[in-house]
PDBQT receptor file of N, H, CA, C and O in Angstrom, charges set to zero:
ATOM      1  N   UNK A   1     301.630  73.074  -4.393  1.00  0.00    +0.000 N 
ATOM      2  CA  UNK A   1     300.210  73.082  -4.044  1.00  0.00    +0.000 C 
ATOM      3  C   UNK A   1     299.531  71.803  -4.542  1.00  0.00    +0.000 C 
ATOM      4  O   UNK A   1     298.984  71.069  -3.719  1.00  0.00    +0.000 OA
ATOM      5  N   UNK A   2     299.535  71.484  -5.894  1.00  0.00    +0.000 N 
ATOM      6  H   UNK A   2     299.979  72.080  -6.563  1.00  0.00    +0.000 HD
ATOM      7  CA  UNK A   2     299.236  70.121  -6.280  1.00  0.00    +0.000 C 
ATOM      8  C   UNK A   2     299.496  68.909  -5.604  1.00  0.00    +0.000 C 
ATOM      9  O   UNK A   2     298.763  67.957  -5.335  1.00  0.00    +0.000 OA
ATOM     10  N   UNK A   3     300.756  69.151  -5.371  1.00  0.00    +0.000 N 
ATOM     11  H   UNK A   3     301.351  69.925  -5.589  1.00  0.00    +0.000 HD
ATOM     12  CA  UNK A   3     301.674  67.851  -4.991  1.00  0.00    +0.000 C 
ATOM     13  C   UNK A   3     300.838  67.474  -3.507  1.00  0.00    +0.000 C 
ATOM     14  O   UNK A   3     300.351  66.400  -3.155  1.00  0.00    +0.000 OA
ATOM     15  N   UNK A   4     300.874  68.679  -2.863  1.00  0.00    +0.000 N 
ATOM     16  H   UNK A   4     301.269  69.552  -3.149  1.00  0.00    +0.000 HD
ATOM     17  CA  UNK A   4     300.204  68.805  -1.441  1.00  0.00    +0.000 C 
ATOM     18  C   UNK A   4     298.614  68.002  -1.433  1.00  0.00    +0.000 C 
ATOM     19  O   UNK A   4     298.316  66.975  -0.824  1.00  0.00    +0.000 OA
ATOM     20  N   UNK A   5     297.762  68.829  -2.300  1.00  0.00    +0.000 N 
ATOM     21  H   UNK A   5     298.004  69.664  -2.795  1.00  0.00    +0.000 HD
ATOM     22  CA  UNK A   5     296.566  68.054  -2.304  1.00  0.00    +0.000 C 
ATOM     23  C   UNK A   5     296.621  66.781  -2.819  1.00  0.00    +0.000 C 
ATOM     24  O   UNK A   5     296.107  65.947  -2.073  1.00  0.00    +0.000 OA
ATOM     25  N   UNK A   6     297.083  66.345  -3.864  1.00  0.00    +0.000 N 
ATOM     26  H   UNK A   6     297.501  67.022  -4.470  1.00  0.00    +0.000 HD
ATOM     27  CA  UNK A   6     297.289  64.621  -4.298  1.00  0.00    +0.000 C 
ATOM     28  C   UNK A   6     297.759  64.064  -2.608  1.00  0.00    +0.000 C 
ATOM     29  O   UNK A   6     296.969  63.413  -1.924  1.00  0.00    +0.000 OA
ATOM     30  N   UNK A   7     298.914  64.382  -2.205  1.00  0.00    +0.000 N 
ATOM     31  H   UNK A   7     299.555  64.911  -2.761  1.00  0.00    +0.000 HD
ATOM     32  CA  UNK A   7     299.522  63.846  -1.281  1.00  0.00    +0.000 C 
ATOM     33  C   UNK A   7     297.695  63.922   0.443  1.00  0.00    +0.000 C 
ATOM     34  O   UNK A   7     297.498  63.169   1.396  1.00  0.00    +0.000 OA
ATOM     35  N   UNK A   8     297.222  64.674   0.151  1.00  0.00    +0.000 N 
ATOM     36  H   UNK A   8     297.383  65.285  -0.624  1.00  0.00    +0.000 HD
ATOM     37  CA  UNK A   8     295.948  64.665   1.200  1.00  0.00    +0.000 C 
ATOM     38  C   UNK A   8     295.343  63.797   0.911  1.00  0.00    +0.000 C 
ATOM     39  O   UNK A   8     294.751  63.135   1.763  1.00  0.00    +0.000 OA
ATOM     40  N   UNK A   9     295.274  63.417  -0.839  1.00  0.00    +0.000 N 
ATOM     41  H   UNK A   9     295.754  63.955  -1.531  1.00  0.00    +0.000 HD
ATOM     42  CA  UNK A   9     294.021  62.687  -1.791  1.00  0.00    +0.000 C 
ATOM     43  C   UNK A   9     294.409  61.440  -1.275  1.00  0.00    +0.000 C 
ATOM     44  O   UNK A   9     293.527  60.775  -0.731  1.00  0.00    +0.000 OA
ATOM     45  N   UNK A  10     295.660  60.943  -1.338  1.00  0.00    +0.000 N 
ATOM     46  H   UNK A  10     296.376  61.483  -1.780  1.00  0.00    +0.000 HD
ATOM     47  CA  UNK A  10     296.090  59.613  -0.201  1.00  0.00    +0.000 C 
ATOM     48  C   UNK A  10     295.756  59.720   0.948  1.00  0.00    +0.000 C 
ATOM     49  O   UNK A  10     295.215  58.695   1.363  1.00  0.00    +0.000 OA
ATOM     50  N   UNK A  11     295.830  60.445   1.602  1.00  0.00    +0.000 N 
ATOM     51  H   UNK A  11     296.269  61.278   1.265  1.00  0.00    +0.000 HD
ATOM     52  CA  UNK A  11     295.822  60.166   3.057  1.00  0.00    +0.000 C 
ATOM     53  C   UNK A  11     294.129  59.715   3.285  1.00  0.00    +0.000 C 
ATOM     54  O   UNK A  11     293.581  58.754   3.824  1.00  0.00    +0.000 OA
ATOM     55  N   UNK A  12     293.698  60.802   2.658  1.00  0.00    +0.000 N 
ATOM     56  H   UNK A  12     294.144  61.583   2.220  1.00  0.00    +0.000 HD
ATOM     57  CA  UNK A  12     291.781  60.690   2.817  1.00  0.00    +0.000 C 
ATOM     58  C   UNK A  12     291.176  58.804   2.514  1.00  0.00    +0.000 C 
ATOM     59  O   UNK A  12     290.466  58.058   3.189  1.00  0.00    +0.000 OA
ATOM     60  N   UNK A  13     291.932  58.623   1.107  1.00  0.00    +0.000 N 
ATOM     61  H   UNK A  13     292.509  59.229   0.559  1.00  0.00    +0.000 HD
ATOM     62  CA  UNK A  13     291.697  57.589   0.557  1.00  0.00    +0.000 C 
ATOM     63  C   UNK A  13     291.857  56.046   1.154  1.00  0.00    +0.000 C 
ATOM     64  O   UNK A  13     291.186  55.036   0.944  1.00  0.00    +0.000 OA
ATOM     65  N   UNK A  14     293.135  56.307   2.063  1.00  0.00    +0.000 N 
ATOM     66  H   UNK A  14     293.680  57.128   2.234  1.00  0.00    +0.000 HD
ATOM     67  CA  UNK A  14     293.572  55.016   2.560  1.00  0.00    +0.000 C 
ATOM     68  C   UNK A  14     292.850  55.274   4.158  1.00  0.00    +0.000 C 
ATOM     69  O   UNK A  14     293.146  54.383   4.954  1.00  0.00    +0.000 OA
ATOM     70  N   UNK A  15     292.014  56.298   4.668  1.00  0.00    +0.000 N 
ATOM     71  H   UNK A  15     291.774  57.022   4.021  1.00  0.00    +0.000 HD
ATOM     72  CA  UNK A  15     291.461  56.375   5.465  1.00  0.00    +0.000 C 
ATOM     73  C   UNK A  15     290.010  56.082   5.832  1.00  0.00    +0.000 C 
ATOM     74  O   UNK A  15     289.359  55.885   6.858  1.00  0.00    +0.000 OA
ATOM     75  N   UNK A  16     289.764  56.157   4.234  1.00  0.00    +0.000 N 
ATOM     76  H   UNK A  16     290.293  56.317   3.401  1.00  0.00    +0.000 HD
ATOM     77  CA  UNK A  16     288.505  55.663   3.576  1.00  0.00    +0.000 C 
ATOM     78  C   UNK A  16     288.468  53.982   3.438  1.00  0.00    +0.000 C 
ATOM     79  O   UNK A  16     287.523  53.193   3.461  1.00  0.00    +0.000 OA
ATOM     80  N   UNK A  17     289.570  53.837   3.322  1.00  0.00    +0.000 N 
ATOM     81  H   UNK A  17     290.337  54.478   3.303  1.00  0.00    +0.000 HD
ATOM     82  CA  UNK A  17     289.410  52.081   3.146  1.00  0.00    +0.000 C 
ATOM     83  C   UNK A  17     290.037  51.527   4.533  1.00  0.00    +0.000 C 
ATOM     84  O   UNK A  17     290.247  50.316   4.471  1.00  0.00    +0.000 OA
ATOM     85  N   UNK A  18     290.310  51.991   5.500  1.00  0.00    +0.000 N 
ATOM     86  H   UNK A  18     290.139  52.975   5.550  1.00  0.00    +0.000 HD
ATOM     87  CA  UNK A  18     290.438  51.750   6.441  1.00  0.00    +0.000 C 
ATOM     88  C   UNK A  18     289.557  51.606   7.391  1.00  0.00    +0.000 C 
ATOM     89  O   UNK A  18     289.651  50.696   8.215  1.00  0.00    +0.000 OA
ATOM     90  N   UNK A  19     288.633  52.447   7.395  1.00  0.00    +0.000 N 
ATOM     91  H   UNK A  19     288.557  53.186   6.726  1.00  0.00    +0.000 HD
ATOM     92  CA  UNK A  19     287.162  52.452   7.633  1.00  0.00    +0.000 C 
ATOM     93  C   UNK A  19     286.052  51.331   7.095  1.00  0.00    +0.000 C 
ATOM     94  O   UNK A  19     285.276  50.662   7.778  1.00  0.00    +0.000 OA
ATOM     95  N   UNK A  20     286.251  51.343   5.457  1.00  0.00    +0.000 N 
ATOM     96  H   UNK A  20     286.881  51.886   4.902  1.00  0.00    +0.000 HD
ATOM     97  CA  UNK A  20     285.283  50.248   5.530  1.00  0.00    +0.000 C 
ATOM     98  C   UNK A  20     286.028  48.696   5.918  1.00  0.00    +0.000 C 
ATOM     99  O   UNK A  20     285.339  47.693   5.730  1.00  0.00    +0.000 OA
ATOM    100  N   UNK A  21     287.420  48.540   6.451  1.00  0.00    +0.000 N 
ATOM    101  H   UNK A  21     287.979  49.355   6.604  1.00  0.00    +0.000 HD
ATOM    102  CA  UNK A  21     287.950  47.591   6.697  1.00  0.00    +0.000 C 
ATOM    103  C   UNK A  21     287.337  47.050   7.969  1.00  0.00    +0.000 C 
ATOM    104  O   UNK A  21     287.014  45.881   8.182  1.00  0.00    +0.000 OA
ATOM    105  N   UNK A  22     287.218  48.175   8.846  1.00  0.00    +0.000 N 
ATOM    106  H   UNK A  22     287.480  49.125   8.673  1.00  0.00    +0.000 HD
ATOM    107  CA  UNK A  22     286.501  48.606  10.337  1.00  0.00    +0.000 C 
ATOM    108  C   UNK A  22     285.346  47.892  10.368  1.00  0.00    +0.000 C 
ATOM    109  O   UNK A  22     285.144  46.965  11.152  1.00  0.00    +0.000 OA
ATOM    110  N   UNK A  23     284.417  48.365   9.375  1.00  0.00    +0.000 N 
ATOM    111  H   UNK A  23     284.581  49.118   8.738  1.00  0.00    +0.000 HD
ATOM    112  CA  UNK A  23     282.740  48.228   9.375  1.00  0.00    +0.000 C 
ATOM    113  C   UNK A  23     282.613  47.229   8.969  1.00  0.00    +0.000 C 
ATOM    114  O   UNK A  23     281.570  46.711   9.367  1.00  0.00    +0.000 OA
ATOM    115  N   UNK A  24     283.554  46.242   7.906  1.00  0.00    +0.000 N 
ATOM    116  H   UNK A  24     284.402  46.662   7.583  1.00  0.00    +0.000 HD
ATOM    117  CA  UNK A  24     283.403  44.880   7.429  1.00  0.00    +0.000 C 
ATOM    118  C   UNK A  24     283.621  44.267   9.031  1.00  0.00    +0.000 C 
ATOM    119  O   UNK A  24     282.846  43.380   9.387  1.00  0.00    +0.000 OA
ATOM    120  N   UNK A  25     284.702  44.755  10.009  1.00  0.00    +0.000 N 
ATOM    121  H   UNK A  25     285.332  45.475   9.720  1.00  0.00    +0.000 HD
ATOM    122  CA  UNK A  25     285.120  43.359  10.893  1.00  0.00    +0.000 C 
ATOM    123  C   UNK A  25     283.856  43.960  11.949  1.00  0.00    +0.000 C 
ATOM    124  O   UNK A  25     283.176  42.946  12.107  1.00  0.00    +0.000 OA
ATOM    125  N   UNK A  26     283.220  45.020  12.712  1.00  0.00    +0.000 N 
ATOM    126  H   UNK A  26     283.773  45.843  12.583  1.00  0.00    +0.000 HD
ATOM    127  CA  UNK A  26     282.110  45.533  13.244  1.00  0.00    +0.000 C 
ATOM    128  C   UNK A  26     281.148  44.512  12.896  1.00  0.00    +0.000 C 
ATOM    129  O   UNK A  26     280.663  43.731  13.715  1.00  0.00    +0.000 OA
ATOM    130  N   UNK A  27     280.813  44.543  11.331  1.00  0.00    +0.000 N 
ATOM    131  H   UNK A  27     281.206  45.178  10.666  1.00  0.00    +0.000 HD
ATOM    132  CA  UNK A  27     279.338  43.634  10.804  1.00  0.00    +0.000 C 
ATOM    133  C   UNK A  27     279.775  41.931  11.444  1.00  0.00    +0.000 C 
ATOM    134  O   UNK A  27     279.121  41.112  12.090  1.00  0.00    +0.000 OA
ATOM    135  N   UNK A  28     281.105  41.923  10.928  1.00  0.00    +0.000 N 
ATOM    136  H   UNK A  28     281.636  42.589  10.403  1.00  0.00    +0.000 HD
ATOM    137  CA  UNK A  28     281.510  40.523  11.012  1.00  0.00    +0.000 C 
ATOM    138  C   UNK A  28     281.576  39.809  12.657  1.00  0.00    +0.000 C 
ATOM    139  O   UNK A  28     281.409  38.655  13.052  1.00  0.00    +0.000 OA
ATOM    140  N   UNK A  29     281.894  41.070  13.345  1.00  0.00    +0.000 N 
ATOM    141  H   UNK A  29     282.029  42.007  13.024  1.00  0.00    +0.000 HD
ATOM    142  CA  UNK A  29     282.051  40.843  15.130  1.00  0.00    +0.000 C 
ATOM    143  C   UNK A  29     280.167  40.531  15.357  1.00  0.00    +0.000 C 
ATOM    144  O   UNK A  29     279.843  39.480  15.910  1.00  0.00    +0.000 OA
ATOM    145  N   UNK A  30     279.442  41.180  15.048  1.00  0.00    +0.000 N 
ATOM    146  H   UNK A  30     279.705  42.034  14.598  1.00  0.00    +0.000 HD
ATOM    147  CA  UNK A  30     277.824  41.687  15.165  1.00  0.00    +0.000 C 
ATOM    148  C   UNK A  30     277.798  40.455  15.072  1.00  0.00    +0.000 C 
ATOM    149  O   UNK A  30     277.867  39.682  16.028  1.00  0.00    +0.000 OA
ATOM    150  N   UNK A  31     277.664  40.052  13.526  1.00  0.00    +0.000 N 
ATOM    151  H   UNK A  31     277.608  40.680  12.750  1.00  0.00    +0.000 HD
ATOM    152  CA  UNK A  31     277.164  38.586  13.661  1.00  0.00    +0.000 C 
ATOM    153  C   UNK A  31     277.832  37.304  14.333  1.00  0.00    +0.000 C 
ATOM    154  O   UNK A  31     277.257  36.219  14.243  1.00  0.00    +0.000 OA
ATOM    155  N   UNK A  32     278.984  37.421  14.971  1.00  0.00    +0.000 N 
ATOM    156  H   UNK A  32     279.451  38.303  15.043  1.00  0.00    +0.000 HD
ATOM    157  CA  UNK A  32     279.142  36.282  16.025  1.00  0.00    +0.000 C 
ATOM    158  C   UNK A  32     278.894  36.464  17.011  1.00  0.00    +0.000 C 
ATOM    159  O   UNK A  32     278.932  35.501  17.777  1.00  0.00    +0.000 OA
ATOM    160  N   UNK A  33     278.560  37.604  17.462  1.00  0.00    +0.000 N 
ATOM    161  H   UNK A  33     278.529  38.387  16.840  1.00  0.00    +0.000 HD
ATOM    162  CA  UNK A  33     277.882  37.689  18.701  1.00  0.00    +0.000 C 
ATOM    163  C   UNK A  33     276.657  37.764  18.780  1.00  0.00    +0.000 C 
ATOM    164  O   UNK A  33     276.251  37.664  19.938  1.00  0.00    +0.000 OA
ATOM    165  N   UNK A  34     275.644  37.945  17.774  1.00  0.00    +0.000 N 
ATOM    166  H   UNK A  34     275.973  38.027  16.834  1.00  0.00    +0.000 HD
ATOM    167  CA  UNK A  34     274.505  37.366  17.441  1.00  0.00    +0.000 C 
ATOM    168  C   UNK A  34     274.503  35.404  17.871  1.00  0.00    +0.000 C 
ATOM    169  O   UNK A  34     273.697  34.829  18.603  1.00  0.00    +0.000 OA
ATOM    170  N   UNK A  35     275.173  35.055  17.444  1.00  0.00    +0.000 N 
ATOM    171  H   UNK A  35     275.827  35.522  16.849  1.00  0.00    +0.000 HD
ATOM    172  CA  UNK A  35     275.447  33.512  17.072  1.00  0.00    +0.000 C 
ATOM    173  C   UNK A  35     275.278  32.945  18.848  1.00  0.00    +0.000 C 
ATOM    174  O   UNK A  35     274.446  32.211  19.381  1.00  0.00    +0.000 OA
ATOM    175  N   UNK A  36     276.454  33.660  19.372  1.00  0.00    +0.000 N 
ATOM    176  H   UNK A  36     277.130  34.255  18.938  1.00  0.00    +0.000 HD
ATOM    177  CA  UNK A  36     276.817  33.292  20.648  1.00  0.00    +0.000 C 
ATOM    178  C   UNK A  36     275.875  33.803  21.654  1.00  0.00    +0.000 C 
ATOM    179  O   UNK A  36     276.186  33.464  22.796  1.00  0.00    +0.000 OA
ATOM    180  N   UNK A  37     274.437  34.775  21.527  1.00  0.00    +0.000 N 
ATOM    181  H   UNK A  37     274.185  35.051  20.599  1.00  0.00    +0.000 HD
ATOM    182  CA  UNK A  37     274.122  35.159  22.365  1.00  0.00    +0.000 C 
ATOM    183  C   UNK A  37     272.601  34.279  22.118  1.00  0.00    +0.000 C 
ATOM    184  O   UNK A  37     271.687  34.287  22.943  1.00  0.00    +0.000 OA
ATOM    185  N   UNK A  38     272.565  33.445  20.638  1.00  0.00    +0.000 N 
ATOM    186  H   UNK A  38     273.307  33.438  19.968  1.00  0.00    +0.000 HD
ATOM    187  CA  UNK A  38     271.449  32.651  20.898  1.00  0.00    +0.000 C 
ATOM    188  C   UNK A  38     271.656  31.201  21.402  1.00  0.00    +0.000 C 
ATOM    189  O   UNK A  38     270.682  30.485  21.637  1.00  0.00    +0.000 OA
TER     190      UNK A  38
């Protein structure tokens, strides 16, 4: 049962930083297309 939830506590976690990996390149896409659309 432990082993199980630790083993979720990864999955959640690296899904979590996968996401803000997302929203860093999103912000980062935003602002070049800001750039390119002035």
């Amino acid at each position: 049962m432990l082993f199980f939830y630790q083993k979720n506590n990864n999955v959640i976690s690296s899904l979590n930083i996968i996401i803000k990996i997302i929203k860093k390149k999103i912000k980062k896409g935003l602002r070049i297309s800001k750039y390119l659309i002035e």
